[in-house]
Each structure stands twice: as C-alpha cells, then as structure tokens.
C-alpha positions, -999 to +999 in steps of 0.1 A: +170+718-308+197+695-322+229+710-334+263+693-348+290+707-333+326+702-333+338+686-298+368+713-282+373+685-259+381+655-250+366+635-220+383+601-206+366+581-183+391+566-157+379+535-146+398+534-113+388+566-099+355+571-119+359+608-123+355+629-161+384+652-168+386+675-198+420+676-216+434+695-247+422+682-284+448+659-294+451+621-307+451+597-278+451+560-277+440+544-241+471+524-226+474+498-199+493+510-169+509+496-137+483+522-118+455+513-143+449+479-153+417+487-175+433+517-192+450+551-195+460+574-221+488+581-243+497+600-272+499+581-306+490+591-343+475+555-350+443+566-331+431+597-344+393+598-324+385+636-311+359+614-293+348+624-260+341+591-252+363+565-272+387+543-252+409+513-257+411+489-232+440+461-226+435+429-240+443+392-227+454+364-245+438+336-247+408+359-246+387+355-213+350+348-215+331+375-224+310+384-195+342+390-176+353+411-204+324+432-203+324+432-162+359+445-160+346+475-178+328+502-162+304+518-188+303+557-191+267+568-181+245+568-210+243+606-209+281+610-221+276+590-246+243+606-257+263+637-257+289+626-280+259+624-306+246+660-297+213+649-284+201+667-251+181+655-224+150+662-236+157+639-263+157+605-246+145+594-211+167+575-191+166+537-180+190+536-154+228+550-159+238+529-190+201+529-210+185+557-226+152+551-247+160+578-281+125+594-287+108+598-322+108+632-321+149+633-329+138+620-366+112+655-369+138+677-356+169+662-378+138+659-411+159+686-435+200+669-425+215+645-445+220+610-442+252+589-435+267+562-452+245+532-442+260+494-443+243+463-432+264+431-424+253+399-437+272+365-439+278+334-455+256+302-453+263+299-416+278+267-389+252+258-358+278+280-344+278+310-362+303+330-378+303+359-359+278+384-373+270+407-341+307+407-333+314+415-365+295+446-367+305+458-329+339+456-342+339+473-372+321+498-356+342+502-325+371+509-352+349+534-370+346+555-339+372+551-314+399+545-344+395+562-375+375+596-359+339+588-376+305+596-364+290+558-361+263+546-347+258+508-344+221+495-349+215+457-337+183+432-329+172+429-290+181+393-280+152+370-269+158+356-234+150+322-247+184+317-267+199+335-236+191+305-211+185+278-238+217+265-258+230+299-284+235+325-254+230+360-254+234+379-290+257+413-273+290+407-298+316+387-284+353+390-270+364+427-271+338+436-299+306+439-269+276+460-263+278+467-230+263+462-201+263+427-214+237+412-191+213+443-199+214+439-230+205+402-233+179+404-206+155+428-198+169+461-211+139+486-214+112+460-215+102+456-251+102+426-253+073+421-223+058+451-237+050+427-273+039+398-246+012+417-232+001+430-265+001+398-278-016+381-253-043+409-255-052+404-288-048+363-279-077+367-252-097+387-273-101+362-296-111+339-275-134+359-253-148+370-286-161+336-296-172+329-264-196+360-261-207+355-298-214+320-292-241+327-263-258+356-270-282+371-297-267+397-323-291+426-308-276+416-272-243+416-285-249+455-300-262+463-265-232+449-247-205+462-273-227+500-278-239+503-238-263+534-231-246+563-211-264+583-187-288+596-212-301+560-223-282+570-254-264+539-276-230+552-296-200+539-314-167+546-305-139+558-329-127+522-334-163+504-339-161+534-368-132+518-385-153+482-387-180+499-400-160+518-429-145+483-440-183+467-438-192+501-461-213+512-435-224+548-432-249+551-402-234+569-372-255+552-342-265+516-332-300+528-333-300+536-368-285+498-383-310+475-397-311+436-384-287+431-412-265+458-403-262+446-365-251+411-376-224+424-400-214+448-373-217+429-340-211+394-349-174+385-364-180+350-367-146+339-365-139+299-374-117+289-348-098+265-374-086+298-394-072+317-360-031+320-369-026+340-336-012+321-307+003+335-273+036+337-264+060+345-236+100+346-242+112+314-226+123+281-241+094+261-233+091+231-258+058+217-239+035+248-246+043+243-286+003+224-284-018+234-258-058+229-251-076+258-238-114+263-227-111+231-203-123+251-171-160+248-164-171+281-168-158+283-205-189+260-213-171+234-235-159+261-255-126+237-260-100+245-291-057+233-295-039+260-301+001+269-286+024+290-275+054+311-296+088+323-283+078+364-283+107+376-305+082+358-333+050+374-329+040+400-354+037+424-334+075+420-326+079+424-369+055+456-368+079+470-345+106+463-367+094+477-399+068+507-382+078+543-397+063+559-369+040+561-336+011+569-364+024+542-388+025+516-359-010+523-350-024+513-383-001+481-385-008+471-354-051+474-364-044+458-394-033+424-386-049+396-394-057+372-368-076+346-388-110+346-408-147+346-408-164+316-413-174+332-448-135+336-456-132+375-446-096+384-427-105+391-390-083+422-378-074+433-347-090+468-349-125+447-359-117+428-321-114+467-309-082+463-298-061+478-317-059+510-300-048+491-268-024+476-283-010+507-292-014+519-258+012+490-243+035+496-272+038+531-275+074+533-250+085+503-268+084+524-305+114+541-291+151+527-295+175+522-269+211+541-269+238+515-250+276+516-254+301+491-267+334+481-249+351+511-268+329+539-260+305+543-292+272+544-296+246+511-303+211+514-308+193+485-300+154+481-312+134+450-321+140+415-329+122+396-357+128+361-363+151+356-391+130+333-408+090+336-403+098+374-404+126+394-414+152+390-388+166+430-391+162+461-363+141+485-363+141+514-394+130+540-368+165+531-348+185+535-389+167+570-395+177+584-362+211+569-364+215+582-401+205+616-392+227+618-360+259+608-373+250+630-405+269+632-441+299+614-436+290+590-405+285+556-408+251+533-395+262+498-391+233+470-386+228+437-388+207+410-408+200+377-393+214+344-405+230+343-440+228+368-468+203+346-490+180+351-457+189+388-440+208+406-467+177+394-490+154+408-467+165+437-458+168+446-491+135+436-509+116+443-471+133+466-448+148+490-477+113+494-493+095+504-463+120+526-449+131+542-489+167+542-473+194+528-495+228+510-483+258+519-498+279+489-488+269+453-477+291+436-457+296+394-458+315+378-431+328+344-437+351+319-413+380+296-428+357+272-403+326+279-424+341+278-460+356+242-447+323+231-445+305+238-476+340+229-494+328+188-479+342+190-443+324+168-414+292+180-402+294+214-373+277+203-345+270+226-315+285+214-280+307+189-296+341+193-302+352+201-339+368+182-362+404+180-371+396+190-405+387+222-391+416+229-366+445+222-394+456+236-426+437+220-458+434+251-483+423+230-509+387+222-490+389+260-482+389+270-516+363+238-528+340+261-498+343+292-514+319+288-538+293+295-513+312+325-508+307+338-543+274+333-545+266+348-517+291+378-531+270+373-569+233+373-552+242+409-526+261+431-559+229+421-573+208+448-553+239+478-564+257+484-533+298+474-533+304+441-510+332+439-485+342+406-473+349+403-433+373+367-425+369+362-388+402+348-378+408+322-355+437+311-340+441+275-360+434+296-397+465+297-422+474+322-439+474+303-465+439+298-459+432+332-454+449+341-486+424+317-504+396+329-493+408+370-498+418+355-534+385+343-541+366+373-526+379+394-552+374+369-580+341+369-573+338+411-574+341+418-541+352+448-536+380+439-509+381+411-483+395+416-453+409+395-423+397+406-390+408+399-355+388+425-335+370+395-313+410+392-302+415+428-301+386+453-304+382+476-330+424+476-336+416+450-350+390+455-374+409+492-387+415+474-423+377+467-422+365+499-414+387+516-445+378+490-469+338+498-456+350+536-461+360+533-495+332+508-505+307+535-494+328+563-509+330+545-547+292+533-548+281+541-579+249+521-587+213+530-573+197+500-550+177+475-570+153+446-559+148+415-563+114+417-577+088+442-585+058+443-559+036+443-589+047+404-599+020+382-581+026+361-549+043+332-571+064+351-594+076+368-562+083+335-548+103+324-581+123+355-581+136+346-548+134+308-551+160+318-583+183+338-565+190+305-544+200+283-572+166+266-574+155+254-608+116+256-595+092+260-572+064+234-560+037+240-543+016+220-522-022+219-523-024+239-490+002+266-505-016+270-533-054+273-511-033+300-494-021+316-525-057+318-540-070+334-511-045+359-499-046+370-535-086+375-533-083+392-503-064+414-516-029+412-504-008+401-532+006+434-537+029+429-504+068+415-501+076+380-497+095+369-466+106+330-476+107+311-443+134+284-451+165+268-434+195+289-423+221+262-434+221+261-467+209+277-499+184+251-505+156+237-489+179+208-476+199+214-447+224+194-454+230+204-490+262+229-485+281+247-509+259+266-533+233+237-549+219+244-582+187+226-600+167+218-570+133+224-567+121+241-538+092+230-521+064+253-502+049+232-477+023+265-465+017+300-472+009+323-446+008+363-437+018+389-418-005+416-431+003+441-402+040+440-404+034+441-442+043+408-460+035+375-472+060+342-453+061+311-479+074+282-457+097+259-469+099+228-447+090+232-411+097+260-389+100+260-353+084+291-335+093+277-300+125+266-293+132+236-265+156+235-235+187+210-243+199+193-219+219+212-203+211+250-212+233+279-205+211+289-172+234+264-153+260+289-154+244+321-149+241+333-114+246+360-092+274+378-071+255+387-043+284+406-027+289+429-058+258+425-074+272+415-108+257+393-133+281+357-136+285+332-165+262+350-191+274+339-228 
C-alpha cells in the first residue's frame, strides 16, 4: 500500500566513498570541498529541501560538455529515489541500478488522492538550434525539489536514437539541468522504443502476408486455413476473429454455420495495396530506406509493391502509447488502427489482420513509465516519444497521473511539449488534456534573446555554422521588433485558462538590457511574470525565481481549461479553429485533402482531434516567415489519420518521417572507455 509520509531523515549520497548516512532534519545545501570535489554538505537557510535525496553539485565555468557533466556524477540507485516518492518495491521492477519501470497499478492504489499542480513547458517559435525546452524543464524542476522543498516529479519524451547519432544529439536536458544517466537515457533505456519496432513491424508483415495469402487461395480455403479443425475435426473462431465479425454485423458463432457470402466478408479483407498508410520502421537515420520495393524475391510470386521505412519514434503505435489511459485502453487503440482500406473503401484495422492482441502482447512492459534521476537528485519519468508534428509530440498521460498522484496536493508535475507553443502547447491542450481530463494550471513559454533576434529580422540560424554577430552583441531594438512572436505565443496559451510564465534562457553574450526587454514585454502581453534563468549555468540555483513565479502562477489560477474547438465542429471547422489561432486568414485545401476529408468523415471519424502537421519554424506554413504573420492562407497539401492513437493529422507542406545522416553526424564522437566502461562524447 502507498502511504505519504513525512521524511524524519535526511540521506546524502557521498560520491567519493559511495556510502548512505542518515543525519538529523535540518536545511542543507551540498558544498564543494578540498576532500570532495563533486560535493558535501553544509548548513544554509537558502536551500530548504528535507529531501532524502537532493544534492547540489559544484559548477564549472565555461560549463563543460554535458556528458562529462553527467559522468562526474554518480547517480543514487533508483531505489532511493523511488523511496523519496513513497513507492515500495513492489511498485516498480528494476532495470539495472539507475532505472525502474513504475507499474499501472500505482494509479489504482493512489485513485481516491489528490492531484498536484500540473505545468507543461512550451516555447517560442524555435531556432534549428532550439531554445532550450528539456533543460528548461529539468531545471525548473531540479529547483522545485532540491531548492524550494516540493514534491516534483519531472515527466519528459524518450529520445529516438536517430537524432542521437544524426545531427540534434540526445534530448536528456543540458549543462547542469540533466536526466541522468545521460547515455541511458538517450539510448536504450528500458527498450520501448524496440518494443514499438517489433510491434510495428508485426502489423507491417501482416499486411503483406495478408495479401499474399488472399491473392492465391479460394475464400473457403482461406476460412479453413484462418478457422483450422482441432482434434475433434471441429472448425472455431477465436476471440479476436469475434471482434471482425461484430463490425461485419455478424451473429453466427462457428465457421460452419456462415453462408458463401458470410465467408467472403469474413475471410477475405481485400485490402488495395495503394490505400496501405502503414510502413515499417526501425530508429536510425536512414535516408535511403524513405522508398523501398518489396516482394522482389522469387517466392513472393510477383507480388511487388513501393512502400518505405519511418524513423520509429513516428509510428502510431509510438502515439497510442503516448495518449493510452491504461493496459485495457491500450488494447483497444492498438486494434483499432487503421492500416489502409478495402478495395470497396472500408478502414482495414489491425484487430481485422488478428493482430491486435500480439501487439499488445510486445507492448505490455512498454505501458509502464520509467523513474530516472536528474543531476540534483529528483525524480523524472520518462515514457513515450511522439513526433511533434505527424502526432502530438508530448509524454505519456499514464507517466502525468502517476506523477500527479505521487507528489499529491501541493507537488508539482513538470512536462514537456515538443517544438513551439502553436505546435506542443496546442496539442497538449486540445489532444493530450482531453484524453487524460487533467487540467494544467500553469503553462510555461521559454524564449532566448537569440530567438527573439530572429523573428525581430536577424540573419537566418543555421545549425553547425557559426552565429551571426547580430546575435553575439547588444541590439535591443531587434530584440524587442522579435517579441511579437513572443506575445502571440503568450495571447494563443492564456487562451486555453491557465496563467503563463515566461522562462529567458540566458546566455553569456545577452544584455540586460535585452533581457529587460523581453521581461518588459512578457508582461505587456499578460504574462503572468517572466523570468531570466541561468540553471543550464548553474542547476536548479539557478532557475529558484522560476520555480516561485511557477508556484504562484499555479497558486492564483482562476479560470477552468478551455479548448480550442469543440470535437462536435467537423474536420474543417476544426482545422480553421486551429489554422486561426496561427494568424492565418484561411484555409485551402487541395483536391486530395478534400478526398480525405470526405471519406474520413463517412467512415465515421470526424468526431476525433485534429493534430496539424506543419513546420516548427514559424507560425505559418512558410518557414521562413518569422515573427507572428497574419493574412496568409494556409494550405493542406493531405489529410490523413491516426484512428488508434485517436486523431485526425492535416499536413501542411511536406513532412519528413525519416530523417537523413549529415555529413558528419554526432556518432563520430561517441565511443567508449573501455577501461572504465563509460559512455564518451554523447551530446
């Protein structure tokens, strides 16, 4: 059973000797020493944590790369940490020392406790470089917990390994704001990832092996071979063959008792290859398996068809994950999804393939989040990984309930939504929020002077080259031009009720002239405080201003959440609703969008979200269009679904589902200590 309790102690973890000791309840703040160069302890009233399991560690200036920030900590084994949250062992299942997979069970157990404060951090229209989301979060929630003496709980996306060896790096935080261990976390951690590759895959050969069969053998011989005789010469249907029947409105009970009709409708799916939206994947950069041929070995008899390959984190299955309620919940999702049509225009499902249950079968470790540790000792749930753009690019709900129930009434959950607040923020609103029925109190926007620069008319951002001058001296006047991206960004997220806090990641070449603009601006646009940050500098020290602001904003929230758009509206006026929220004066749709349209709505999925699969760089369809652009109209090229996961993805230009290698990826650097084992030049 799960009880709160007061801690009556306080465990440090001394790095140099590796021991536990128990001391007195008192304030302590971790302090370089001569004997100790990670940390120690002293007295001091500015850290108030009872913690067992907080810790400040010294920090360097210029600040060292982070892998050798996060390998010159030793992490606290992932029971202490699971400890500090009151869950027992019977609660999780360990992965090693520092990984611990939560189980479902928590949620039951915790059903009749309140909720803590929840906050999700968003940002501004982002650089190719990013503005420092993940750390952001880390941060503020490493001063949350090891500062300010709050129950927190940090909830973040699993990083695809493609990004990890391609050009972005890993996805862990940054600087002294990490989940750590960093290299677990960005590579194979507890194997979800290749847990939604073979499921995938499954369904992906299936398909194919389905169309094969059908395609050579009689509709009486494929009822043989799908309802085979056991040893009584008796024919039967299994539970899933039942749920095909039910959607065919079929009532008989045995193969014997189905007319000629019946067998046809039952046994025969008919698929038309040219409707099939499932492709495989694996999670590496692999720019040459975007369009593939398969069926060219002889024994497929000609059965030839193009199809591709996606980078995993984008299957649906991966989304399902991200937005399942439960092991029951994810069972139906998983059945549901749609993997193309008939050649009379009926959705094809994976539960008609019979695979659903399987599928199931190879996710059902997966459903369960993983507890890790950042730099400062508190706790990070890490679960799932959508895309941020043909899905909804948040983690997981199950890893929010558990995390709202264990740090209870007065705790804080802090997670993250991918790219900018017109994209995550939006979507974790109108998507995320209305599956799980939890409601944010406080949305978080993080913004850099770097950023602002930009949309204010600065040169183009350009990953692996140098930056601009404009960008490394003071010019407060094309900091202030950039703010109004800020604002609407600010304008569109007090939309949905919650109070906004703004987050300025300082760098070391920002004004505070600068920074004064962009505070000044913040609050001119209703925010309700901006803050400057340093805690990729310092840790959570430096994000203490944050975490009070974030307090207060969750303390003083006085409106109920709203959305965007009632699920009611059909598919288009969803579309517009969102579409307006951008700026955009319209919406135009091309003949293909509106085929799509037409037919998802006679099928009868028009009652689901819409997830708008657009560009991350600006609020337009137009990448290059910074600022906040007004009057455009935006275009939708396609219109697809995710019927499984639960919504409908509008594309808006063309989206990339496997990324390439560059030229040089970041898998030159990464290697091994083979004396110490250790895990060298991960980003």
């Amino acid at each position: 059973m799960l009880l709160r309790t007061q801690s009556l102690s306080l465990f440090i973890f001394n790095q140099s000797t590796t021991e536990t000791r128990a001391l007195k309840t008192q304030t302590f703040q971790i302090k370089p020493t001569k004997q100790d160069s990670k940390f120690d302890i002293f007295d001091d009233p500015t850290m108030s944590s009872s913690s067992k399991t907080a810790r400040k560690l010294q920090v360097a200036s210029p600040v060292p790369a982070d892998i050798d920030i996060a390998n010159s900590v030793e992490p606290l084994h992932i029971s202490e940490i699971a400890k500090e949250l009151n869950l027992s062992p019977d609660h999780y299942d360990l992965y090693g020392k520092y990984k611990a997979k939560v189980l479902l069970s928590v949620i039951d157990e915790l059903k009749g406790s309140g909720d803590g404060y929840y906050v999700v951090v968003g940002g501004i229209t982002p650089t190719p470089l990013g503005e420092g989301k993940s750390t952001t979060t880390v941060g503020l929630c490493q001063a949350l917990g090891a500062f300010q003496d709050k129950k927190v709980v940090t909830c973040l996306r699993q990083p695809s390994q493609g990004p990890t060896f391609g050009i972005k790096g890993g996805a862990a935080g940054g600087g002294y704001s990490q989940v750590i261990p960093m290299d677990e976390f960005n590579l194979h951690m507890t194997g979800d990832i290749h847990a939604i590759t073979a499921a995938n895959n499954l369904l992906a050969a299936a398909i194919d092996t389905r169309i094969f069969h059908e395609a050579t053998q009689s509709d009486k011989a494929l009822l043989n071979r799908l309802c085979p005789p056991n040893k009584e010469g008796k024919r039967s249907f299994n539970d899933i063959m039942f749920r095909r029947l039910k959607k065919l409105g079929i009532s008989k009970t045995t193969p014997e008792e189905l007319t000629p009709e019946e067998v046809k409708q039952f046994a025969r799916l008919d698929i038309d290859p040219d409707s099939i939206t499932w492709r495989r994947v694996m999670d590496i950069n692999d720019r040459f398996l975007r369009k593939i041929s398969i069926g060219q070995g002889p024994d497929e008899k000609g059965m030839v068809r193009e199809t591709g390959f996606d980078i995993s984190v984008a299957s649906e299955i991966m989304a399902v994950l991200a937005l399942t309620t439960s092991l029951a919940d994810m069972r139906e999702r998983l059945g549901k999804m749609v993997i193309g049509n008939s050649r009379a225009g009926d959705p094809v499902t994976a539960d008609d393939l019979g695979v659903g249950g399987a599928l199931t079968v190879l996710m059902k470790d997966a459903i369960n989040p993983t507890l890790m540790q950042t730099l400062e000792g508190t706790p990070v749930l890490v679960h799932a990984g959508p895309f941020a753009n043909i899905a909804h690019g948040n983690s997981s709900i199950v890893a929010d309930k558990i995390a709202l129930k264990l740090v209870g009434p007065g705790g804080f959950v802090v997670t993250e939504a991918g790219f900018g607040a017109d994209i995550g923020t939006e979507k974790f609103m109108n998507i995320k929020c209305r599956y799980s029925g939890l409601t944010p109190q406080c949305a978080v926007i993080v913004a850099t002077i770097r950023a602002l620069k930009m949309h204010g008319g600065g040169p183009d951002v350009v990953a692996g080259k140098p930056l601009n001058k404009a960008y490394v001296t003071e010019d407060v006047a094309l900091v202030e031009a950039g703010c109004v991206n800020l604002a609407k960004h600010i304008s569109n997220t007090k939309a949905y009720g919650v109070n906004v806090v703004v987050a300025v990641n300082k760098f070391s070449t920002d004004s505070e002239a600068e920074l004064n603009a962009v505070r000044n601006a913040a609050l001119a646009a209703g925010a309700y405080d901006a803050v400057i940050c340093t805690h990729h500098a310092h840790g959570g020290k430096g994000a203490v201003d944050l975490g009070i602001a974030v307090q207060k904003a969750c303390e003083n929230v006085t409106q109920p959440l709203k959305f965007l758009y009632p699920l009611e509206f059909s598919i288009k006026e969803k579309i517009e609703a969102i579409a307006k929220s951008y700026g955009a004066s319209g919406v135009e749709y091309s003949e293909q969008a509106e085929k799509q349209i037409e037919m998802y709505s006679k099928q009868g999925f028009s009652g689901l979200p819409i997830c708008m699969a657009k560009t991350q760089y600006s609020f337009s369809h137009n990448a290059s269009e910074k600022g906040a652009p007004t009057g455009f109209v935006l275009p939708i090229r396609d219109v697809r679904a995710s019927i499984g996961a639960g919504f409908i993805y509008p594309l808006v230009g063309t989206m990339s589902t496997m990324p390439g290698l560059p030229t040089r990826p970041c898998f030159y650097d990464i290697d091994l200590d083979t004396a110490t084992g250790r895990v060298i030049g991960l980003s």
